[in-house]
Backbone bond lengths (Angstrom), bond angles and torsions (degrees), N, CA, C in turn:
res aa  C-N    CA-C-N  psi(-1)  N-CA   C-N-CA  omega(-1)  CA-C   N-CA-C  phi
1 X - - - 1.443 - - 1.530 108.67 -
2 X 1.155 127.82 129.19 1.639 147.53 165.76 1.188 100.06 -62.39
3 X 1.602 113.21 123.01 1.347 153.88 -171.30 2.033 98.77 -81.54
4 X 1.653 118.62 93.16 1.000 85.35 172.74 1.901 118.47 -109.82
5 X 1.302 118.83 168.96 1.054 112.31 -177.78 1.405 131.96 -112.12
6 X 1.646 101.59 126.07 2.065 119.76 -154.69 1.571 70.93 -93.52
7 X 1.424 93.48 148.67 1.385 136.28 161.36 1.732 104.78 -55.19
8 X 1.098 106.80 90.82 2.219 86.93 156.21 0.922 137.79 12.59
9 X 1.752 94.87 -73.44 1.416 125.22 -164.07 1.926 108.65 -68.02
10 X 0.984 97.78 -26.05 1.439 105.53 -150.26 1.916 104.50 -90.26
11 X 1.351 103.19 0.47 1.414 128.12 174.30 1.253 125.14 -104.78
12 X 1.617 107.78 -22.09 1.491 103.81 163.00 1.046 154.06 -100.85
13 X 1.227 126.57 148.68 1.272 122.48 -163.24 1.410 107.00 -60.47
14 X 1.421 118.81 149.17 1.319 133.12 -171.55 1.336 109.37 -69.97
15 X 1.712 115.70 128.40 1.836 108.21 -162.71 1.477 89.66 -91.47
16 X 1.068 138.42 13.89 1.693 126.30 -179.84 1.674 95.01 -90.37
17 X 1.188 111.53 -32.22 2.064 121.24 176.68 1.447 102.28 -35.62
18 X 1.811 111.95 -59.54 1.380 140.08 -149.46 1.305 84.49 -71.98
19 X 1.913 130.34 -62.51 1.191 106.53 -127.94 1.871 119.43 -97.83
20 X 1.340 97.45 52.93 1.511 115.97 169.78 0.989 101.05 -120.39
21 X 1.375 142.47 -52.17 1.759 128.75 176.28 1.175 120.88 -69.54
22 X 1.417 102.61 -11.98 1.808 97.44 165.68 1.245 124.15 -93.51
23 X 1.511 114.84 -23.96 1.200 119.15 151.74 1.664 121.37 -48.45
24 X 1.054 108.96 -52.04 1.741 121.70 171.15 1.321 97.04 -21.99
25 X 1.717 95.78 -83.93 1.739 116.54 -174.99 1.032 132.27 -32.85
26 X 1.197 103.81 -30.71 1.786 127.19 154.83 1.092 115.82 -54.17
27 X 1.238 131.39 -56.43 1.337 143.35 -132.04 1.581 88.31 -99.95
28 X 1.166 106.56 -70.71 1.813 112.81 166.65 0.835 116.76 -28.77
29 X 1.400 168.78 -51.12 1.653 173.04 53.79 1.506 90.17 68.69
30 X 1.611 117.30 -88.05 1.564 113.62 162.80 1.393 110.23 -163.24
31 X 1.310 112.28 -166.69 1.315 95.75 -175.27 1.671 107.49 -108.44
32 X 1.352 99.72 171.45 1.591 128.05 -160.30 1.550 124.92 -120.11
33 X 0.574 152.57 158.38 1.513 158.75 105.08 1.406 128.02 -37.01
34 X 1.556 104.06 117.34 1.565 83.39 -162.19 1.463 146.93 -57.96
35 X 1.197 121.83 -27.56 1.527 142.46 134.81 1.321 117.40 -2.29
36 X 1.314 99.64 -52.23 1.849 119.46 171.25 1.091 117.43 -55.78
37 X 2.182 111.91 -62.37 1.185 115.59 -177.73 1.834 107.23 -64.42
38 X 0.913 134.25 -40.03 1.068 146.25 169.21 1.871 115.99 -26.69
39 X 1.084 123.64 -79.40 1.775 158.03 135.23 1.872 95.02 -15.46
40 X 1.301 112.19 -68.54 1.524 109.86 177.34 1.610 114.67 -55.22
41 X 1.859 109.50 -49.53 1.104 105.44 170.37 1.475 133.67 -41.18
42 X 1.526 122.45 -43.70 1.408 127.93 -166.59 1.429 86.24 -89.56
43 X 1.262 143.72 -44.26 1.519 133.84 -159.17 1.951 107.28 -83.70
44 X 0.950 97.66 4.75 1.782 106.62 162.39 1.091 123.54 -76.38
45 X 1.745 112.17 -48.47 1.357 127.99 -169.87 1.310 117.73 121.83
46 X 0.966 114.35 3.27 1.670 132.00 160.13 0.888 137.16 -65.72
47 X 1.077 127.18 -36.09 1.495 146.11 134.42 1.752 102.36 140.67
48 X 1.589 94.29 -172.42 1.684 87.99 172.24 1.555 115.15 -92.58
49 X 1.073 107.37 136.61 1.652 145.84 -170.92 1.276 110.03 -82.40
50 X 1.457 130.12 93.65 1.755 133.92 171.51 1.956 97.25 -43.51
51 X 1.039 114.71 130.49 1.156 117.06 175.00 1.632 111.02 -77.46
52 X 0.968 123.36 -5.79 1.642 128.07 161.56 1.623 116.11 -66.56
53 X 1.324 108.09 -30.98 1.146 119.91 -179.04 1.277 123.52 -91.96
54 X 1.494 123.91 -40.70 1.349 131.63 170.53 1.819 103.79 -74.16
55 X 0.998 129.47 -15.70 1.546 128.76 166.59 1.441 108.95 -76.75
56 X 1.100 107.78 -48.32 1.824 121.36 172.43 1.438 104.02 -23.77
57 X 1.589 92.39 -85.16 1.514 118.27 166.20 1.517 142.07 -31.76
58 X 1.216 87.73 -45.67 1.724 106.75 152.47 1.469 121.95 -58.81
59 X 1.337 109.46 -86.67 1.779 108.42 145.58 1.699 121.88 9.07
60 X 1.369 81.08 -91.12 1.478 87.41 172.30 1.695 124.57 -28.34
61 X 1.424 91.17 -85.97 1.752 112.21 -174.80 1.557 100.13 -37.06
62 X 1.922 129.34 -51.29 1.460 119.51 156.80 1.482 127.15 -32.47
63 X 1.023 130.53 -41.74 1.542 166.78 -176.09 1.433 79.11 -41.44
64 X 1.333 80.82 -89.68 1.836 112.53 -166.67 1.701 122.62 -49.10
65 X 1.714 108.23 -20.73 1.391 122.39 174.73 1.573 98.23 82.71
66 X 1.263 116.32 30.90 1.735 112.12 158.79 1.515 132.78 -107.78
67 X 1.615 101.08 1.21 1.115 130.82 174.47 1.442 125.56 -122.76
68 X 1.371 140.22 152.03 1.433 127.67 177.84 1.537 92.15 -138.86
69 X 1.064 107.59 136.17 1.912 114.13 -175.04 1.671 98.48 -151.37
70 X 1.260 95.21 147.89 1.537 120.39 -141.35 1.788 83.59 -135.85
71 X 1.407 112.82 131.91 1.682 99.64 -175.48 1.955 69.02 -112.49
72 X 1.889 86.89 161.30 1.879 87.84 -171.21 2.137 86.55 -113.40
73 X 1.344 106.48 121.55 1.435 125.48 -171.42 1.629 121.54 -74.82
74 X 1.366 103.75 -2.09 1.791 126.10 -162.19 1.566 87.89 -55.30
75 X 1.673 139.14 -41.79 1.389 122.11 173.03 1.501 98.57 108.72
76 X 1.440 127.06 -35.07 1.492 143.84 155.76 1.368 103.72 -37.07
77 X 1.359 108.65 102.42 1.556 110.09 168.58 1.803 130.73 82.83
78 X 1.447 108.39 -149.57 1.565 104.23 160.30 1.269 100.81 -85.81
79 X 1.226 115.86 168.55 1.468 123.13 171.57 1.469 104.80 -68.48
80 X 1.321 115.67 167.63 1.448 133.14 175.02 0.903 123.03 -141.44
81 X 1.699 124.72 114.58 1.410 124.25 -176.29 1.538 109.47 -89.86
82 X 1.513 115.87 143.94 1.588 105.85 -179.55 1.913 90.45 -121.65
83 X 1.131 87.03 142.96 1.761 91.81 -171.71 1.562 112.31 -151.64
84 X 1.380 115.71 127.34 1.511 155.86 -143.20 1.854 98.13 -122.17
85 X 1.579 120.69 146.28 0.799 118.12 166.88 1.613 117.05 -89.40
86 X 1.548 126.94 170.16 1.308 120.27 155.97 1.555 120.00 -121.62
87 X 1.056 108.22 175.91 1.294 98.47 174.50 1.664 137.12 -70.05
88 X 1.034 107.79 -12.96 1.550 112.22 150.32 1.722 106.09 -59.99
89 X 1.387 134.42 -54.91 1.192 122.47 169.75 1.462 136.14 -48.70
90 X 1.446 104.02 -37.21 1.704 123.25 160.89 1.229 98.01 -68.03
91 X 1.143 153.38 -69.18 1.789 136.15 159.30 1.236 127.91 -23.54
92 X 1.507 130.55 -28.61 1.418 133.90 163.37 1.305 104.67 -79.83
93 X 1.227 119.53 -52.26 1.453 96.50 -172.57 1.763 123.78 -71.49
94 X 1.645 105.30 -3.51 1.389 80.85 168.72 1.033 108.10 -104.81
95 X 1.195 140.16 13.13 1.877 142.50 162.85 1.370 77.98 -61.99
96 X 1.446 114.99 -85.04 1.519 117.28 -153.96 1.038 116.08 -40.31
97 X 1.476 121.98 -38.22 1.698 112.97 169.14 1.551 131.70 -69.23
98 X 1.120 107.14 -21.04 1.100 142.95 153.68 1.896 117.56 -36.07
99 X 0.994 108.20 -72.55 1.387 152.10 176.37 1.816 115.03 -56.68
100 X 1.564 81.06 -52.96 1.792 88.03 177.41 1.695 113.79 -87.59
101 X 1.580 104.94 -25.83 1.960 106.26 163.86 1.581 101.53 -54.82
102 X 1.490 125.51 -51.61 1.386 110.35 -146.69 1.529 108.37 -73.57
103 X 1.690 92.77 -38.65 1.656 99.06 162.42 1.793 140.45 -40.97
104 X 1.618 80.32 -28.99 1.514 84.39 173.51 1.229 129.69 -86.06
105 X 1.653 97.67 -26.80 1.648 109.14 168.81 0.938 121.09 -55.33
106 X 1.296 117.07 -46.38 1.876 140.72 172.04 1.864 106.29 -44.16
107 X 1.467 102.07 -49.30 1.579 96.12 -158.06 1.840 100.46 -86.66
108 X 1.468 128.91 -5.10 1.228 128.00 176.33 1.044 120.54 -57.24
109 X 1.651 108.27 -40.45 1.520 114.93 -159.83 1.486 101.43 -64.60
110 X 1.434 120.04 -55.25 1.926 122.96 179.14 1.501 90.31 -54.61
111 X 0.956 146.89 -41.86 1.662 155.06 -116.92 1.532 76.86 -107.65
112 X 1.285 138.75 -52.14 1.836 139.68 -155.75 1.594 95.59 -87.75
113 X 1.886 119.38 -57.15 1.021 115.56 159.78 1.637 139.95 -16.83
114 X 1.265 114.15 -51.24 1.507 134.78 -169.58 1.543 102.78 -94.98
115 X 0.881 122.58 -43.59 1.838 126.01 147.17 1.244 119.28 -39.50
116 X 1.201 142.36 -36.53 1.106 164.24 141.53 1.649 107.33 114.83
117 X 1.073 99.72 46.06 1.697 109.50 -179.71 1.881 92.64 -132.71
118 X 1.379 89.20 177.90 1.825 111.85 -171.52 1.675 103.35 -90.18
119 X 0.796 128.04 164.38 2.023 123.04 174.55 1.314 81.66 -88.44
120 X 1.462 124.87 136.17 1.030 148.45 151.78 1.732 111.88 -64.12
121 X 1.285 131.39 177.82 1.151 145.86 163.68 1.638 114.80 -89.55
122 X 1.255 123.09 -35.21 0.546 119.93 -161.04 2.005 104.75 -110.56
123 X 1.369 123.91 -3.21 0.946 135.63 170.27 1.352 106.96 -97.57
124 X 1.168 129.18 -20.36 1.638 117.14 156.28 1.861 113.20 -63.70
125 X 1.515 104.00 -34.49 1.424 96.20 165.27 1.421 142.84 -84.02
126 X 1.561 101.38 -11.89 1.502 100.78 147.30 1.670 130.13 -59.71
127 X 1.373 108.74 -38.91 1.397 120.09 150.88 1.550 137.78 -4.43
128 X 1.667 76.04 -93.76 1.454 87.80 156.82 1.376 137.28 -72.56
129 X 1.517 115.20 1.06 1.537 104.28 -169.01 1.624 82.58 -104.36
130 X 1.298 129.56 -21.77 1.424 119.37 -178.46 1.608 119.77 -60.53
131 X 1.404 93.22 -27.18 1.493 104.83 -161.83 1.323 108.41 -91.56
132 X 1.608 116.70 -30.73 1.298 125.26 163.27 1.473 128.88 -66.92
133 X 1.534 96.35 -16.47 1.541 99.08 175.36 1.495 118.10 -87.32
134 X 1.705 105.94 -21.00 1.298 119.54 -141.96 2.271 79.45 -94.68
135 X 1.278 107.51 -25.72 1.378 113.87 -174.40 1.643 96.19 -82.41
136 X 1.354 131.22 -61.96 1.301 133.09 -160.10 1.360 114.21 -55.60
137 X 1.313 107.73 -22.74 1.963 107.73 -165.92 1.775 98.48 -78.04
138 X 1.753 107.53 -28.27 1.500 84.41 -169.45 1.247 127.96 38.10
C-alpha cells in the first residue's frame, strides 16, 4: 500500500481550543497583566499569540465570570488590564482536566492499535496519571 502524505497541520487540534485553559494555568499560579499572559503564552511553546485574540479570550472568560480584570487608569501609556482567576475558572479547569484524561483514554485504544499491540489496562492508566500530573503541577 502507497504511503500517502497528510499535512501536519491538518491534524491538529485547533490552538485557539487550548488557549483559555492555558490562560487559566496562568492565572492559577497568579495573576498577570495581560502582556504577561501574552509573553508567557509564546515562551511555553504555544506559539505567538495575536494580541486581538488573547484579549478576545480574556474578554470572554470575564464574560463568563472565570476571569476578573482590572484595567490600570494611571493614563501612562496603553491601558493595562491585570487579570486574576475566580473560582468559576478553578471549576473549568477541573472539568477541563477532567475532560482531557477521559479523552486520552479514548484516543489510546486506536493509539495501541496502530502500535500494533492491544490497549492494555494498565496503559490507559498511565494515561491518565500523565495527564493528571501534567494538569495538577500548574
Amino acid at each position: 500500500m502507497d504511503e500517502v502524505a497528510i499535512p501536519e497541520a491538518s491534524l491538529a487540534p485547533s490552538m485557539s481550543s487550548w488557549l483559555a485553559p492555558l490562560l487559566l494555568l496562568f492565572l492559577r499560579e497568579e495573576g498577570a497583566w495581560g502582556y504577561e499572559l501574552a509573553r508567557r503564552t509564546e515562551v511555553s511553546g504555544f506559539g505567538e499569540t495575536r494580541s486581538e485574540a488573547l484579549y478576545w479570550v480574556l474578554g470572554q472568560m470575564e464574560r463568563e465570570g472565570m476571569v476578573l480584570s482590572e484595567r490600570d487608569g494611571s493614563g501612562k501609556g496603553l491601558p493595562r488590564r491585570w487579570c486574576s482567576i475566580t473560582a468559576s475558572g478553578e471549576a473549568y479547569l477541573k472539568t477541563w482536566a477532567g475532560s482531557l484524561a477521559r479523552y486520552g483514554e479514548v484516543v489510546d485504544l486506536p493509539l495501541a492499535f496502530t502500535r500494533g499491540s492491544r490497549a492494555r489496562p494498565e496503559a490507559r492508566r498511565e494515561v491518565k496519571t500523565q495527564v493528571s500530573y501534567e494538569i495538577g503541577r500548574g
